[in-house]
N, C-alpha and C positions, 0 to 999 in steps of 0.2 A: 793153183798149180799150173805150170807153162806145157804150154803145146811145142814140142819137136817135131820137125821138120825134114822130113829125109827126104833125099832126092836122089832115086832109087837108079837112076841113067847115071849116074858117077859110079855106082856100086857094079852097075851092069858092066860100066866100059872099064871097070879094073878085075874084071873076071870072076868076084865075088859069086857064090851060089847064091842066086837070090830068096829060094825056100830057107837055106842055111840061116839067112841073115834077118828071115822074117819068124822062125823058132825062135831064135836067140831075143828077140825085140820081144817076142809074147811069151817071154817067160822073166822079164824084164816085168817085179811089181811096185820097188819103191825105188826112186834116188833121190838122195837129198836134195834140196833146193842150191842152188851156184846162189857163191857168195853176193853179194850187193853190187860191189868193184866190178869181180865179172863179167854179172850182167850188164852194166854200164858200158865198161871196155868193148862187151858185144856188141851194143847199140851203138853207139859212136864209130866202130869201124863198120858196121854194114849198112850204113847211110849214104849215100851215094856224093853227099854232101862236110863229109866228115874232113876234121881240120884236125893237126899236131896240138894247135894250142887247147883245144877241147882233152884231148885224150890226156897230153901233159897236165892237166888242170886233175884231171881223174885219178890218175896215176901218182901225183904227188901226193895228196892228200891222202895215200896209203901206205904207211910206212912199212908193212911188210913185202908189199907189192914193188915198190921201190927200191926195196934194199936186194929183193932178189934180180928186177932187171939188173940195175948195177954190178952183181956177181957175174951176169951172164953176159954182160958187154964187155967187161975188164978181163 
């Protein structure tokens, strides 16, 4: 299981109560695991080093994934 990551100064500077948003986290006991793509798509864009033709390579080889950018660019 993956570790999340929250960065509690984004939450702070958009006015969020932060007791609010730390109940709601600990009452939080299962989510499903993100699909494989996802995870991937996440990796490759939060690399500092991240290229179009890596992600395109990702992205295509996912025909659902694909068929819905497509809907959402047209």
């Amino acid at each position: 299981m993956g570790t999340v990551t929250i960065n509690m100064e984004e939450y702070q500077q958009a006015g969020i109560d932060m007791s609010v948003l730390k109940l709601v986290i600990s009452k939080i006991e299962d989510l499903p695991p993100l699909p494989l793509i996802v995870q991937k798509v996440l990796t490759l864009t939060q690399t500092e080093n991240a290229n179009t033709d890596e992600l395109t390579k990702v992205i295509s080889n996912n025909q659902a994934l694909t068929a819905k950018l497509l809907r959402v660019v047209n």
